[in-house]
C-alpha positions as CSV (number, residue, x, y, z in Angstrom):
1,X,0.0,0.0,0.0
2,X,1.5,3.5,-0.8
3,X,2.7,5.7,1.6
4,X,0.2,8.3,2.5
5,X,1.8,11.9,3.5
6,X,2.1,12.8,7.1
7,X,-0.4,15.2,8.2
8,X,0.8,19.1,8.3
9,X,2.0,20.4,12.0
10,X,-0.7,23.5,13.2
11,X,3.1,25.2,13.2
12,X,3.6,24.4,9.8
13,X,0.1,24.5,8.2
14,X,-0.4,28.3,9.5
15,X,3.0,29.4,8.3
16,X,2.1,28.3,4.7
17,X,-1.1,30.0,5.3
18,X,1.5,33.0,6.4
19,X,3.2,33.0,3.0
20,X,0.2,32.8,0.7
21,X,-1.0,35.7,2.1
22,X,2.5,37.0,2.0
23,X,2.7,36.0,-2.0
24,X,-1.0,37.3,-2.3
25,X,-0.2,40.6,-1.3
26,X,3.0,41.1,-3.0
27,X,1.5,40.5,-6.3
28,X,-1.5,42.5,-5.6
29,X,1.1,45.2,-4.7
30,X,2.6,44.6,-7.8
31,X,-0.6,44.7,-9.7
32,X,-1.7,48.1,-8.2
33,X,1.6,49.3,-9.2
34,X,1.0,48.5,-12.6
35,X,-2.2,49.8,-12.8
36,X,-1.2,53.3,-11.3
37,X,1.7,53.6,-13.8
38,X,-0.6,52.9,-16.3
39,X,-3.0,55.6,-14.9
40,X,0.2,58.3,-14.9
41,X,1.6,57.7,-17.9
42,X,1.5,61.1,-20.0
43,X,0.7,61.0,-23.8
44,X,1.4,64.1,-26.1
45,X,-0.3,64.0,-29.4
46,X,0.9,66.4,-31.8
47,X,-1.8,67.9,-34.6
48,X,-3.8,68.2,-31.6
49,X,-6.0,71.0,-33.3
50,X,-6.2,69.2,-37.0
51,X,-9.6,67.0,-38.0
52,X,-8.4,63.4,-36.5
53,X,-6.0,65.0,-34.2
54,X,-8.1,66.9,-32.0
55,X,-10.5,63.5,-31.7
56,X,-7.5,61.8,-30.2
57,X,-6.9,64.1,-28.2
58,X,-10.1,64.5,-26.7
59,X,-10.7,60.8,-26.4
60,X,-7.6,60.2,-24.6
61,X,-8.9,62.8,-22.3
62,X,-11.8,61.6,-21.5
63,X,-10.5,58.3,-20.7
64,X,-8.9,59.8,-17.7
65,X,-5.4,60.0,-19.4
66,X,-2.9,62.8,-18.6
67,X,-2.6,64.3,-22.3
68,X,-0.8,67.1,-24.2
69,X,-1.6,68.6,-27.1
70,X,0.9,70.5,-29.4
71,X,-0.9,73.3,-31.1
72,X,0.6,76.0,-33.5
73,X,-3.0,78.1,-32.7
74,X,-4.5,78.9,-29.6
75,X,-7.5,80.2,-30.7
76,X,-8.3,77.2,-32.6
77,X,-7.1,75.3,-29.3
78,X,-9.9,76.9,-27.4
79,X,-12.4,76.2,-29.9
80,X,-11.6,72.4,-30.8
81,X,-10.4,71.4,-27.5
82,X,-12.7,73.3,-25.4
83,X,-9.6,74.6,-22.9
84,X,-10.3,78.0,-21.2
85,X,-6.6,78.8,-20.0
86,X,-5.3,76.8,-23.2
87,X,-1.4,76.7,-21.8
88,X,0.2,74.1,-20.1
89,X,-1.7,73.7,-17.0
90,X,-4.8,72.3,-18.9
91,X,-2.1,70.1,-21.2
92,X,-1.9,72.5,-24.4
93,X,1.5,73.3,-25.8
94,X,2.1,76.0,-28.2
95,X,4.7,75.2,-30.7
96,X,5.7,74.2,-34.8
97,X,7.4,70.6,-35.1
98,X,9.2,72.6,-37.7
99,X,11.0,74.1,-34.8
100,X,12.6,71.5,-32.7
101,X,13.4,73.5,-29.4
102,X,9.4,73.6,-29.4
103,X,9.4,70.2,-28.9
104,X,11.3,69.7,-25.8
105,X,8.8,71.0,-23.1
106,X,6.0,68.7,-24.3
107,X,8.1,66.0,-24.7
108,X,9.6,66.2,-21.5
109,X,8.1,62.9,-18.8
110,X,6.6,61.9,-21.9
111,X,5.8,57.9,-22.2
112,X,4.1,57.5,-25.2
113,X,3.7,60.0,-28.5
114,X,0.7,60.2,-30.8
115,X,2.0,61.7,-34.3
116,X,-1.1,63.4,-35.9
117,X,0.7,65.9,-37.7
118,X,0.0,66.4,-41.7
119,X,0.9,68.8,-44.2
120,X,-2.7,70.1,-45.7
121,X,-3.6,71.2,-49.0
122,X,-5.5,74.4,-50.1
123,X,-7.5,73.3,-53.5
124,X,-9.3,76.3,-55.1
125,X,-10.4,74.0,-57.2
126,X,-8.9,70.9,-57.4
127,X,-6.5,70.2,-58.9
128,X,-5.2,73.8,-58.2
129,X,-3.7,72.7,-54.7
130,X,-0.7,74.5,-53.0
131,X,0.3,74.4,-49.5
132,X,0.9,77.0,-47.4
133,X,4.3,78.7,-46.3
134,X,6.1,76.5,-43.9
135,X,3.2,73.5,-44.4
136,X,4.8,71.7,-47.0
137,X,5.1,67.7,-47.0
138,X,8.7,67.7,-46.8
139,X,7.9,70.0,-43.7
140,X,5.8,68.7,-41.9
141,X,5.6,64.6,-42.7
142,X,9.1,64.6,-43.2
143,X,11.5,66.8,-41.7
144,X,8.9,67.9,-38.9
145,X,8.0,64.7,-38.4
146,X,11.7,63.4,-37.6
147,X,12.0,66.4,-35.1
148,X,9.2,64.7,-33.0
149,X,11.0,61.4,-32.8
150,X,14.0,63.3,-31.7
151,X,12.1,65.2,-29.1
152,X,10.6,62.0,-27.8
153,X,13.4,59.7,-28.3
154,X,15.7,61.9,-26.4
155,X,13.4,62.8,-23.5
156,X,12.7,59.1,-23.3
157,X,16.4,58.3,-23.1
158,X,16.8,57.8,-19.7
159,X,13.7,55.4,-18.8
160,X,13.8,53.1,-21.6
161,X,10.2,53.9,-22.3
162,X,8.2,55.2,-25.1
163,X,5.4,54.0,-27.5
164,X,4.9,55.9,-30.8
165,X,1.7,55.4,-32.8
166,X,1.6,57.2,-36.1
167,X,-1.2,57.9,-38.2
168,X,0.1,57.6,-41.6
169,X,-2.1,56.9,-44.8
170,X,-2.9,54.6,-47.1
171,X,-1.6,54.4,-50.4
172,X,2.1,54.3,-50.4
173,X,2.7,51.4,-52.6
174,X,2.2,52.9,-55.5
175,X,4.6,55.8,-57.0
176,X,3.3,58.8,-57.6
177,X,3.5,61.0,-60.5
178,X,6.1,63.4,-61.4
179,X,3.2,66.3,-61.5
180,X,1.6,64.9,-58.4
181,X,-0.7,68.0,-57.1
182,X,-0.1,66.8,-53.2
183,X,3.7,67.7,-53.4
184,X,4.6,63.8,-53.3
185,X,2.9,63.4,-49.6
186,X,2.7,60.2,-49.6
187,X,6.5,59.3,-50.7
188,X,7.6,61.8,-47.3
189,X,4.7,59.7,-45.3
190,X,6.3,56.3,-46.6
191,X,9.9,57.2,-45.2
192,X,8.8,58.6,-42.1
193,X,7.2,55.3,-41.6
194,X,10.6,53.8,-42.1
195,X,12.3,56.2,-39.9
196,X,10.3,55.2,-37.3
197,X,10.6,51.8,-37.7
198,X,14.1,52.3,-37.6
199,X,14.3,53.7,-34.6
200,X,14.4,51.5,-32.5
201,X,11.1,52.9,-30.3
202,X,7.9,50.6,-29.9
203,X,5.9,51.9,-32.9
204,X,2.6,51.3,-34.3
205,X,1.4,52.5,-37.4
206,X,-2.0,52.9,-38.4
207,X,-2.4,53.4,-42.3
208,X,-5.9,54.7,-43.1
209,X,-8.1,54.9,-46.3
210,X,-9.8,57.9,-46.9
211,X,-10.3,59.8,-43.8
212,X,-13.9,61.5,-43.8
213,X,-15.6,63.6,-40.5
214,X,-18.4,61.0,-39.8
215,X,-19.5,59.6,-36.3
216,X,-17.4,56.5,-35.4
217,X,-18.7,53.1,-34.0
218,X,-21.3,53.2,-36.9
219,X,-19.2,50.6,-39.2
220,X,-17.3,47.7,-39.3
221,X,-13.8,48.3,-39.2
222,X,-11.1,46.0,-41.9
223,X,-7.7,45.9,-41.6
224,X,-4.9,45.1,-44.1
225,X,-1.7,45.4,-45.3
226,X,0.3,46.8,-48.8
227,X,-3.0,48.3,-50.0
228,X,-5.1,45.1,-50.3
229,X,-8.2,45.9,-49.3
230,X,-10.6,46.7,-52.2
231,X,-13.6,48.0,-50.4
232,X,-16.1,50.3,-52.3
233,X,-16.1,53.6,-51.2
234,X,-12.7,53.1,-49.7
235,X,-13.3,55.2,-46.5
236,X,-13.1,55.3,-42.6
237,X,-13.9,57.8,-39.8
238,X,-11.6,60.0,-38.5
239,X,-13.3,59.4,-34.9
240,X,-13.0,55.6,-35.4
241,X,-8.8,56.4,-36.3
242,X,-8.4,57.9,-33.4
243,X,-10.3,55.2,-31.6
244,X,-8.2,52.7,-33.1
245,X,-5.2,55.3,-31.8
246,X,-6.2,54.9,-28.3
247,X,-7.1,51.3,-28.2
248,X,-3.2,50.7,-29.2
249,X,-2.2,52.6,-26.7
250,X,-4.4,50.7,-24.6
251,X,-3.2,47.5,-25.2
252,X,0.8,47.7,-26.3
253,X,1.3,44.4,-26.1
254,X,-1.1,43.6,-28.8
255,X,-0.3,47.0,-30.7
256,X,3.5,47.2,-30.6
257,X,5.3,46.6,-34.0
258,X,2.3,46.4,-35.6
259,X,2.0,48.6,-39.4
260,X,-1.8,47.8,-41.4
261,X,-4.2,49.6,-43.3
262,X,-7.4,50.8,-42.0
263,X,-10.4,51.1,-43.6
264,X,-14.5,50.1,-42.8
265,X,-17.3,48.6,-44.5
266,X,-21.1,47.8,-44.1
267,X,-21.7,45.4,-41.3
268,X,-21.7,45.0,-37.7
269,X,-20.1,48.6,-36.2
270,X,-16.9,47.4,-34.2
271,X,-17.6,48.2,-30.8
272,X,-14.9,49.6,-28.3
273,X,-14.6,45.9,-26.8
274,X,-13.9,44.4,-30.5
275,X,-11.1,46.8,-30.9
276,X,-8.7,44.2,-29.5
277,X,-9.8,41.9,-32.3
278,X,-9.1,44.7,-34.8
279,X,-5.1,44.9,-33.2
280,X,-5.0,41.1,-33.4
281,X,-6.4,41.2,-37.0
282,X,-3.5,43.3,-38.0
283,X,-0.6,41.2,-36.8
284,X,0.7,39.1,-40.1
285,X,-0.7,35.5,-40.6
C-alpha cells in the first residue's frame, strides 16, 4: 500500500497560510503598481487641433489619461479642444514641429507620443492645390515629423520607455507622378514610416483609407496590409482612427510593431470591446 503523507504540524500549516497571504499581497502590490503607472503615464499627441488629431486628443482625455496637445493656434485650441486657460496647465502646448526647441517642453516625462501631424492642402479648385508657407510635405511629414521622434526619443532616453503610434495613410505602394498635385505626400509619409521603424522605439502605425468627419462606431472596421483591401467607397472615420489610436495605446502588447491599413465597411459597427480583435487582426498571418 503506498505511503500516505504525514499530516501538516498547526506550526507548519499556518505558516504556509502565512506565506500565501504574503505572496497574495505582493502581487496585488505589484498589480496596483502597474495599474497606477498605467494611470500616470502622459501622452502628447501632436496635430492636436487638425480633423483626427483633435479626436484623439479629446478621447484620450476623456478616458482619464494625462494628455498634451501640441498646437501652433490657440484660438483654434480653445475652440476644438474646449480649454479655457489653453497653456500648459490644462495640457496644451504652443509650438511648430518645424522648430525643434518647441518640442522639448512637451516632450519632457513623456511615455508615449501620438503623431497626428500632416501637411494640408489648399485646393481652389482641385486640382489647383498648393500648401501653405512652412506647411509643406517635406515640412511637416518629413523633416517635422523626424524632429518629434528626436524630441521624444531623447526625453525618453533615460527610462527606456516610449510608445509611438503614427497615423500615416494609405496608399504608399504605388509611386506617384512626377506632377503629383499633393507635393509627393505620400513618398515623405512612406519614409517617415521607415524612420520610425528604424528607430528602434515601440511603434505602431495605423495606415488609413480615406479619412472623412463622420460619427465613429457606426461601421465595421477591416484591416490590411500593402494596399489590399478593395472595399467600395474606400473610406473610414476620423473618430473611429483615433479610436483605433487609443485602443493601441491601450493595449501595447497587442499593438507594438504592428503597421496595417485601416479602412471600414457595411456590417456589424466594431464596438470599443472588439477593438482588441481589430489589433490582433492586424498582426501578419
Amino acid at each position: 500500500e503506498a505511503s500516505r503523507p504525514s499530516a501538516l504540524s498547526p506550526c507548519s500549516a499556518a505558516m504556509l497560510r502565512a506565506s500565501a497571504v504574503a505572496l497574495l499581497t505582493f502581487a496585488c502590490g505589484l498589480a496596483s503598481s502597474s495599474a497606477s503607472a498605467a494611470e500616470a503615464a502622459v501622452v502628447v499627441v501632436t496635430g492636436a487641433t487638425g480633423r483626427t488629431g483633435s479626436l484623439a486628443f479629446k478621447l484620450l482625455r476623456d478616458e482619464g489619461v494625462e494628455v498634451r496637445g501640441l498646437v501652433r493656434n490657440v484660438t483654434k485650441a480653445r475652440e476644438l479642444l474646449g480649454c479655457s486657460k489653453c497653456d500648459e496647465s490644462e495640457g496644451i502646448y504652443v509650438g511648430d514641429v518645424t522648430e525643434p526647441g518647441s518640442l522639448v517642453a512637451p516632450m519632457r516625462g513623456a511615455e508615449a507620443l501620438v503623431v497626428a501631424t500632416s501637411a494640408v492642402p489648399i485646393c481652389n479648385p482641385f486640382p489647383k492645390c498648393h500648401f501653405p508657407e512652412g506647411g509643406s510635405p517635406l515640412e511637416v511629414d518629413w523633416v517635422g515629423a523626424k524632429a518629434q521622434l528626436a524630441a521624444f526619443a531623447n526625453a525618453t532616453a533615460a527610462t527606456g520607455l516610449g510608445q509611438v503610434v503614427l497615423i500615416s495613410t494609405m496608399g504608399t505602394t504605388s509611386p506617384e507622378d512626377a506632377s503629383d498635385v499633393f507635393d509627393h505626400i505620400s513618398f515623405y509619409k512612406l519614409n517617415f514610416e521607415a524612420a520610425l521603424m528604424a528607430s528602434d522605439l515601440p511603434f505602431t502605425i495605423v495606415k488609413p483609407c480615406g479619412l472623412v468627419d463622420t460619427p465613429g462606431g457606426k461601421k465595421e472596421l477591416v484591416v490590411g496590409h500593402d494596399d489590399d483591401l478593395r472595399l467600395d467607397p474606400p473610406t473610414v472615420a476620423r473618430a473611429d482612427v483615433a479610436r483605433v489610436v487609443a485602443a493601441a495605446l491601450r493595449l501595447p502588447r497587442s499593438s507594438r510593431g504592428l503597421r496595417f491599413d485601416l479602412c471600414s465597411r457595411e456590417g456589424t459597427p466594431t464596438s470599443d470591446e472588439g477593438l482588441a480583435k481589430v489589433l490582433e487582426a492586424a498582426h501578419y498571418p
